[in-house]
Backbone bond lengths (Angstrom), bond angles and torsions (degrees), N, CA, C in turn:
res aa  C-N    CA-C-N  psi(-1)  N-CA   C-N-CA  omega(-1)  CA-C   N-CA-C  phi
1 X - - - 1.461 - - 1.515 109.03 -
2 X 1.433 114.17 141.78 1.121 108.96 -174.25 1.378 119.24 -101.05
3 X 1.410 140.62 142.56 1.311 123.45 -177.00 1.653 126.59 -64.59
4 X 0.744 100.58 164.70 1.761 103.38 167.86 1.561 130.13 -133.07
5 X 0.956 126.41 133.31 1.496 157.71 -135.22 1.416 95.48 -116.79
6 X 1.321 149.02 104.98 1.363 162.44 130.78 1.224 115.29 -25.20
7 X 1.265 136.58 121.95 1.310 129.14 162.16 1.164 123.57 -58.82
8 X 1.153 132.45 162.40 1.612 157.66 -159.23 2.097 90.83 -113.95
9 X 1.292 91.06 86.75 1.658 103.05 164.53 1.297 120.79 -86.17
10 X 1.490 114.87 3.55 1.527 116.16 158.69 1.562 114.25 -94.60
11 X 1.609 116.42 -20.43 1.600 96.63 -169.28 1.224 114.92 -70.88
12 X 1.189 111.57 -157.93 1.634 121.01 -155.96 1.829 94.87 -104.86
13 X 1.579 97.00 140.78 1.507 100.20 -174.52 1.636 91.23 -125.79
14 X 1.633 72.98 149.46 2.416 94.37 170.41 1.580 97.16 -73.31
15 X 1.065 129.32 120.84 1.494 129.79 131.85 1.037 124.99 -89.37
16 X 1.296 121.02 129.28 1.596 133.09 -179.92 1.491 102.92 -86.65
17 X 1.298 122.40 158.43 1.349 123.14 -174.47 1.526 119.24 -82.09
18 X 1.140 130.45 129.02 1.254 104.06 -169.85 1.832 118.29 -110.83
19 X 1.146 74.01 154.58 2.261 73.77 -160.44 1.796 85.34 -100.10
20 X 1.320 90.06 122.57 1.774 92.71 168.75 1.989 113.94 -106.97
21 X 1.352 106.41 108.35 1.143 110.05 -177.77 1.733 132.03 -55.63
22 X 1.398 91.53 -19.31 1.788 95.41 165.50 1.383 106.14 -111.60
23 X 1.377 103.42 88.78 1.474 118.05 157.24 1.507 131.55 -87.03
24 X 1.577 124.69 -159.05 1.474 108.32 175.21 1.772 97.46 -90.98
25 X 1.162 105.82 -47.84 1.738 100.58 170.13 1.402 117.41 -27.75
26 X 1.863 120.30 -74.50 1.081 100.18 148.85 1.711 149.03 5.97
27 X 1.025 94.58 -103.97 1.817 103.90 154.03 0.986 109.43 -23.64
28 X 1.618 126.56 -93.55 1.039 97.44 -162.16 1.427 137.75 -78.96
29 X 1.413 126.01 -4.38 1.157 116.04 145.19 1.400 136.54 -41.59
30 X 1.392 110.15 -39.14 1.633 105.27 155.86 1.214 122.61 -72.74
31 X 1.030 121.53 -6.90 1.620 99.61 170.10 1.539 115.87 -109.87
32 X 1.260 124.27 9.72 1.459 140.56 144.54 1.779 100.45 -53.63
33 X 1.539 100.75 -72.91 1.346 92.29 -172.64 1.567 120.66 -59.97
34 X 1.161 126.68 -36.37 1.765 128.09 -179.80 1.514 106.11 -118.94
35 X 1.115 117.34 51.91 1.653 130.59 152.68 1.659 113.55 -12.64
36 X 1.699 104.60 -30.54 1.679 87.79 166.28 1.653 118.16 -56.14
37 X 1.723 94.19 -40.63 1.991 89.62 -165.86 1.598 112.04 -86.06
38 X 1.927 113.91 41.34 1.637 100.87 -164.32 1.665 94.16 -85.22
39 X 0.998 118.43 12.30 1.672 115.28 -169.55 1.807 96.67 -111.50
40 X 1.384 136.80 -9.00 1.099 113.10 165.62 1.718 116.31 -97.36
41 X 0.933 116.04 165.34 1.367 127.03 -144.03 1.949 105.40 -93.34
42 X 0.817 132.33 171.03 1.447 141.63 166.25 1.339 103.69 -65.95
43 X 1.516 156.65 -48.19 0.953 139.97 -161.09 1.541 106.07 -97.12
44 X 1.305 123.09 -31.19 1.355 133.26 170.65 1.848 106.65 -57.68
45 X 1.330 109.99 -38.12 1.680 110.57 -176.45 1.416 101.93 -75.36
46 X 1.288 119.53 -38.09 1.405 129.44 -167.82 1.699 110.82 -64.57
47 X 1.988 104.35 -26.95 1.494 96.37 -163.13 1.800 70.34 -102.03
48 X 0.758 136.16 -16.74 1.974 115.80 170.35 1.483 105.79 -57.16
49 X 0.954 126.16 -52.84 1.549 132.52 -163.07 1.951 94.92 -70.12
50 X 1.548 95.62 -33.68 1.799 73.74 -168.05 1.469 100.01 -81.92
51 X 1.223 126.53 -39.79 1.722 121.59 162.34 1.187 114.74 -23.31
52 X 1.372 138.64 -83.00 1.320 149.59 167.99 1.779 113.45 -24.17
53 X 1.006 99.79 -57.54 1.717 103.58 -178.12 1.353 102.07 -76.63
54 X 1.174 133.97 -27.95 1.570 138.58 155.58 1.577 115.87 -43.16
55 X 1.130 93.68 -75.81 1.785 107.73 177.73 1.527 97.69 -61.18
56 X 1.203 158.32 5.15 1.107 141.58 -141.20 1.935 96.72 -130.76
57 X 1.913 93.95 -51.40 1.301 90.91 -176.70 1.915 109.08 -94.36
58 X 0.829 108.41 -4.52 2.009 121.44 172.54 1.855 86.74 -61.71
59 X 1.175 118.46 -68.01 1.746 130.61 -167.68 1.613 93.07 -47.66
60 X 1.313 129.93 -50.84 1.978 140.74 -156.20 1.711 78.85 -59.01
61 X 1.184 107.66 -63.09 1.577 135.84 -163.92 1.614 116.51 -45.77
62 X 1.741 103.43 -40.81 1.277 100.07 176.12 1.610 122.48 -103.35
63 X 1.593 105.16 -38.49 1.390 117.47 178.59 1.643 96.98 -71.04
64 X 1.902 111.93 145.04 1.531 129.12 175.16 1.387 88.35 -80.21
65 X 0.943 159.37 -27.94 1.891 149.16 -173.93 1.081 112.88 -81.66
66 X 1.715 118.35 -24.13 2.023 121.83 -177.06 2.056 81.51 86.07
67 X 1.604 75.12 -149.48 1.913 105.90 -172.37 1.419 82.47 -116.99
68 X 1.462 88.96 160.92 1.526 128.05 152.22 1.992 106.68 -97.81
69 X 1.724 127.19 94.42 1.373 97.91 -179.02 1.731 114.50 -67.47
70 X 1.664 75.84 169.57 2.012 78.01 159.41 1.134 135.56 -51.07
71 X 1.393 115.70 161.19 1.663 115.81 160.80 1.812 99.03 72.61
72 X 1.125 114.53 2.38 1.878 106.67 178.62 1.852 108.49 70.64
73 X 1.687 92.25 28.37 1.661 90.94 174.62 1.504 117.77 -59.58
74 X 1.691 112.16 -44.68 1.013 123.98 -153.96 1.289 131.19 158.30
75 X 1.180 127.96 -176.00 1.764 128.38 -160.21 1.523 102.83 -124.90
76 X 1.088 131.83 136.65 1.724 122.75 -165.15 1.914 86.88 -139.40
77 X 1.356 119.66 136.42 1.392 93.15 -177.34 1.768 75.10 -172.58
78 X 1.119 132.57 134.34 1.548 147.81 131.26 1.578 122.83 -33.69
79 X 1.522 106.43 118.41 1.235 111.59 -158.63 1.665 81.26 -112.45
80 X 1.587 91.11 178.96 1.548 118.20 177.10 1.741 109.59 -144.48
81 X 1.239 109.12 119.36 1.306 112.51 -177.60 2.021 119.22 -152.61
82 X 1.104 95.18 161.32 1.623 96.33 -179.15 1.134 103.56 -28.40
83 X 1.112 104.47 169.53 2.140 117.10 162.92 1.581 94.63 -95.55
84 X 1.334 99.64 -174.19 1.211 133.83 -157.58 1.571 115.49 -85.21
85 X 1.058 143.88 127.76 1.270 129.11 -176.97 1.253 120.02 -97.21
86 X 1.502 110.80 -4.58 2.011 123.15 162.14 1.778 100.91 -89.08
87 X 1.158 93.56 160.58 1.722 103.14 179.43 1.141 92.88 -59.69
88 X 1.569 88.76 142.93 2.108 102.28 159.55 1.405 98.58 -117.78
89 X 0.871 127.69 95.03 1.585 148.92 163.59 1.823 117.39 -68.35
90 X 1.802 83.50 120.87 1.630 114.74 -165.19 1.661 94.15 -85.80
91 X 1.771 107.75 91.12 1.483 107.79 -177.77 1.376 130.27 -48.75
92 X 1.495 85.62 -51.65 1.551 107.10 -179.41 1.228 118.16 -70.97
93 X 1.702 137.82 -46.18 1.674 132.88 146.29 1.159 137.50 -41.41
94 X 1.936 108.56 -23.10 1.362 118.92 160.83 1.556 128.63 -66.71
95 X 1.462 103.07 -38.19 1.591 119.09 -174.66 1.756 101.75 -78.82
96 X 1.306 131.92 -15.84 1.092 131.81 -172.02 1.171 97.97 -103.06
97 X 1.288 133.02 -40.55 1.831 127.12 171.95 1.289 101.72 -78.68
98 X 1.248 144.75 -65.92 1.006 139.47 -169.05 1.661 96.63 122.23
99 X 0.868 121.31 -17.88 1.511 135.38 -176.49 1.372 111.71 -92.38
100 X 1.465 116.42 138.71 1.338 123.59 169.82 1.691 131.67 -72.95
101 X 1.543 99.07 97.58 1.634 106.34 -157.83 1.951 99.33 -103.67
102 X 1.284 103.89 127.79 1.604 110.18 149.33 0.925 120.57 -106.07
103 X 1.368 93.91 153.54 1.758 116.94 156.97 1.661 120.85 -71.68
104 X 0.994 98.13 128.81 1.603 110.55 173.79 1.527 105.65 -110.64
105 X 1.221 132.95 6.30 1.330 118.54 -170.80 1.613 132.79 24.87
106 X 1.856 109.04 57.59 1.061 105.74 171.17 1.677 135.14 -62.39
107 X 1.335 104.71 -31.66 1.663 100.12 169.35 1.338 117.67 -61.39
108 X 1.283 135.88 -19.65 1.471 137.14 175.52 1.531 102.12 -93.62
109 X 1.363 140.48 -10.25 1.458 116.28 167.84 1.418 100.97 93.74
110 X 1.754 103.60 19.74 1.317 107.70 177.57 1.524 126.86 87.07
111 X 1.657 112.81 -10.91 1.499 132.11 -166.96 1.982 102.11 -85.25
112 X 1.184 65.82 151.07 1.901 73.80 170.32 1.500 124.30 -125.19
113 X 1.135 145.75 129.29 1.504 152.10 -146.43 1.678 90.87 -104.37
114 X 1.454 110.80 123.83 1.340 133.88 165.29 1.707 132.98 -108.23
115 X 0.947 138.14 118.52 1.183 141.07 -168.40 1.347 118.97 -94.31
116 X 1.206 108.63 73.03 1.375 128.15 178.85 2.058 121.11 -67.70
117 X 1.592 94.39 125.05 1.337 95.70 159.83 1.839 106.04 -133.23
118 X 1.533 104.41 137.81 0.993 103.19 -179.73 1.547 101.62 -126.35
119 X 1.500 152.49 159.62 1.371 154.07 57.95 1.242 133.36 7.24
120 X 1.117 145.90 -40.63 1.504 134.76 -144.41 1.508 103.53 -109.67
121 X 1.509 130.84 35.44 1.298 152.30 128.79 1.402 85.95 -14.99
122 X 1.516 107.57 174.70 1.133 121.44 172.46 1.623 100.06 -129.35
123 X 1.083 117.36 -11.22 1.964 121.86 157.63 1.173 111.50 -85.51
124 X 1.413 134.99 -10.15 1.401 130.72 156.12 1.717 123.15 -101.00
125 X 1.172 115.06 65.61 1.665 122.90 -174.73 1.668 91.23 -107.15
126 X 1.355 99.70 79.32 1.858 96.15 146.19 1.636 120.70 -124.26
127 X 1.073 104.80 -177.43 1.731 123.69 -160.00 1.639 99.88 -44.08
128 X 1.106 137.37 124.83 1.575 127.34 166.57 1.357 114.65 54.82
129 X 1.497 122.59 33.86 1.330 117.99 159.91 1.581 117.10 -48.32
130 X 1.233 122.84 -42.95 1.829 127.12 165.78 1.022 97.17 -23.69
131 X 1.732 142.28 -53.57 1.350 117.33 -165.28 1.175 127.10 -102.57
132 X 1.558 109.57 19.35 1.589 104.44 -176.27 1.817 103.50 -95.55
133 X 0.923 108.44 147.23 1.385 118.08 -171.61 1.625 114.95 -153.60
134 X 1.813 109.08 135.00 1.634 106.08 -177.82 1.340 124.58 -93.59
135 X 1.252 122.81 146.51 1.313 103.57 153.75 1.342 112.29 -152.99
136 X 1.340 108.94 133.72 1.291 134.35 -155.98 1.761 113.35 -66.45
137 X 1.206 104.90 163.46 1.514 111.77 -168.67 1.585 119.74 -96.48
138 X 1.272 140.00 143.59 1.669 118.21 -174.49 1.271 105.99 -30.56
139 X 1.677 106.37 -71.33 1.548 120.10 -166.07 1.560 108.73 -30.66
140 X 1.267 102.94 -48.53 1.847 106.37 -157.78 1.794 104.46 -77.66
141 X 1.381 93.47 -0.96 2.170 90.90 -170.52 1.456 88.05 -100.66
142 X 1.369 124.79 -46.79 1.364 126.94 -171.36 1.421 113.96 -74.57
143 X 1.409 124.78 -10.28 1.731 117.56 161.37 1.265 101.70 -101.57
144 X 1.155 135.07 7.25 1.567 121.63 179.04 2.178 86.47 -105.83
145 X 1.057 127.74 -37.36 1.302 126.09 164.59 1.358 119.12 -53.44
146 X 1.738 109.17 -28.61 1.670 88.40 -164.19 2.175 87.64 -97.75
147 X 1.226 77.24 -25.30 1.904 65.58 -168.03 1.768 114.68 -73.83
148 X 1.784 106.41 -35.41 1.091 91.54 -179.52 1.833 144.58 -39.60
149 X 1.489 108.31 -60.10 1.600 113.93 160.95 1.357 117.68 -32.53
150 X 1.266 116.07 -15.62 1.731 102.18 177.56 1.370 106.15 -101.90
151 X 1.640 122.48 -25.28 1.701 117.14 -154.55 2.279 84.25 -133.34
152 X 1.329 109.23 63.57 1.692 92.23 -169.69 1.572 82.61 -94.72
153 X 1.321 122.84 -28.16 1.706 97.60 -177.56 1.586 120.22 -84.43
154 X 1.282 99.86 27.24 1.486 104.40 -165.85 2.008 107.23 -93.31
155 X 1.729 88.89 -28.98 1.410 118.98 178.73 1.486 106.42 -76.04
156 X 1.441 107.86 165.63 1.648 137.55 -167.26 1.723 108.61 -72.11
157 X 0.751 127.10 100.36 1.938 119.52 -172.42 1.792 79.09 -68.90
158 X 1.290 99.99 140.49 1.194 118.75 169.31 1.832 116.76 -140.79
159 X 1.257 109.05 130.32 1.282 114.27 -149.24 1.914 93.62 -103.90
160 X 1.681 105.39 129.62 1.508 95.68 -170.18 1.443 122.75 -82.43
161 X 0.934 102.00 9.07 1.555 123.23 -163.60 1.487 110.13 -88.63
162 X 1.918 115.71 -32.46 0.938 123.81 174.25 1.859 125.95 -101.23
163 X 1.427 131.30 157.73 1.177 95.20 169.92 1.460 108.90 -115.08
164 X 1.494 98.54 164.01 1.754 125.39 -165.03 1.480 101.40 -50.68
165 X 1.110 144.21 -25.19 1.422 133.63 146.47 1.417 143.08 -60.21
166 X 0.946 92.75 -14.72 2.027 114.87 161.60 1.389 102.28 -72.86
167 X 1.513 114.15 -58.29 1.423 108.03 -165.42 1.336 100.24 -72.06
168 X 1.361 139.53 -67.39 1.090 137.97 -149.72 1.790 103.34 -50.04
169 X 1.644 96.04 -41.14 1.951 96.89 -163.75 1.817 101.49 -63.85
170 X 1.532 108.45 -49.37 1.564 114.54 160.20 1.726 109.85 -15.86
171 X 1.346 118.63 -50.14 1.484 117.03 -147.53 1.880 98.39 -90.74
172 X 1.345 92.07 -27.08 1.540 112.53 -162.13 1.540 96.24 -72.88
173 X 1.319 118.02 -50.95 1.790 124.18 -171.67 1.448 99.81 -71.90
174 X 1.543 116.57 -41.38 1.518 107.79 177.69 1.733 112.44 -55.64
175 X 1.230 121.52 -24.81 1.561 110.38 -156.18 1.737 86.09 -110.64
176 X 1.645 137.68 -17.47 0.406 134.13 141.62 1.865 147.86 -25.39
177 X 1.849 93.01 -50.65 1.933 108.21 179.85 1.817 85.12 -81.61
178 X 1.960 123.34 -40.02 0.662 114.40 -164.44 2.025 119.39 -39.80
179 X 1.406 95.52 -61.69 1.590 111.48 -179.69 1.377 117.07 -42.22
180 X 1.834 86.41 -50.77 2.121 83.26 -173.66 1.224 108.89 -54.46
181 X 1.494 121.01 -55.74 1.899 121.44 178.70 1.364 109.15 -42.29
182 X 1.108 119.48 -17.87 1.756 113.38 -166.47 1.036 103.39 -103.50
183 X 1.200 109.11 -18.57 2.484 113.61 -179.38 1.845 83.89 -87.72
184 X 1.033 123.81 -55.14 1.483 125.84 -148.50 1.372 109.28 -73.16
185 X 1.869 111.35 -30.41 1.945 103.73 155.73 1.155 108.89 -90.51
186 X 1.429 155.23 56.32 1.162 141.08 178.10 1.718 76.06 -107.83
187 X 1.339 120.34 -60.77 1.846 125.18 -157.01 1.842 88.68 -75.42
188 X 1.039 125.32 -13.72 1.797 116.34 -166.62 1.756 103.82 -73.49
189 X 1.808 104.20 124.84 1.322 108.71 171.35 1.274 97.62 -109.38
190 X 1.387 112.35 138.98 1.921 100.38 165.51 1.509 115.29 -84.76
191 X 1.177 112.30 -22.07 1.448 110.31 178.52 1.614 121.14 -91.52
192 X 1.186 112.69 10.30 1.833 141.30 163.74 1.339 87.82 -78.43
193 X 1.892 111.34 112.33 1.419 104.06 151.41 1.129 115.59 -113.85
């Protein structure tokens, strides 16, 4: 067993700056653009927006497909895939033994839950999709942590080898030939020669 080494919760940490996207600029730029909502307030818009992103990632969480977002941003959906082949190290069981403890994620069968957002749909082709990119909120990592171990076969096996645009376009052409065959016997008589 190997020992373990505690961090130093007094040294000095990097903070990166952080840009908060609901600002007052923000605001009021939206309410330039939708002049109906110039009478609700900054903290009232602020708890709309957190509702929505609430209800938004609870839905990723329960439905096996994720969301489709608005506006043709993109597909947000909880994956399921191998574990890790570097240690995943149990911080908090380590600092209390003193010993260097991993996680193996036995209630998942060894799998690990990923929070996938992808673009490269082929119903989402807009301008510089390459640079849009997610990243998830405490709340939304810590209910996809607490629920996963109970519901992991409920999630998408996702294979790491491939990427999430293969599969998704795969699913898209299948439901795709699906439709045409289904428009193309609606007019089919067999006894029409």
């Amino acid at each position: 067993m190997n020992g373990f080494k505690a961090p130093d919760l007094n040294a000095p940490r990097f903070r990166p700056a952080v840009y908060n996207a609901m600002n007052e600029d923000f605001f009021n730029r939206f309410r330039k653009k939708h002049p109906k909502y110039k009478n609700l307030r900054d903290p009232e818009l602020r708890r709309i927006l957190k509702t929505f992103n609430t209800v938004l990632y609870e839905t990723v969480v329960d439905y096996r497909d994720g969301v489709k977002l608005p506006h043709n941003i993109g597909w947000l959906f909880v994956g399921s895939c191998k574990g890790s082949k570097k240690k995943n190290v149990d911080y908090a069981k380590s600092n209390k033994y003193g010993v260097l403890v991993t996680n193996k994620n036995w209630d998942s069968d060894g799998r690990l839950a990923k929070i996938i957002f992808t673009s490269y749909a082929p119903k989402y082709k807009m301008k510089n999709r390459e640079y849009w990119g997610f990243i998830a909120c405490r709340d939304f990592k810590r209910l996809v942590a607490k629920t996963y171990p109970e519901n992991w076969n409920m999630y998408r096996a996702i294979d790491p080898t491939k990427k999430i645009k293969e599969l998704y376009s795969k699913q898209y052409y299948k439901d795709l030939l699906k439709k045409q065959t289904n428009e193309a016997l609606k007019d089919y008589n067999e006894f029409d020669l």
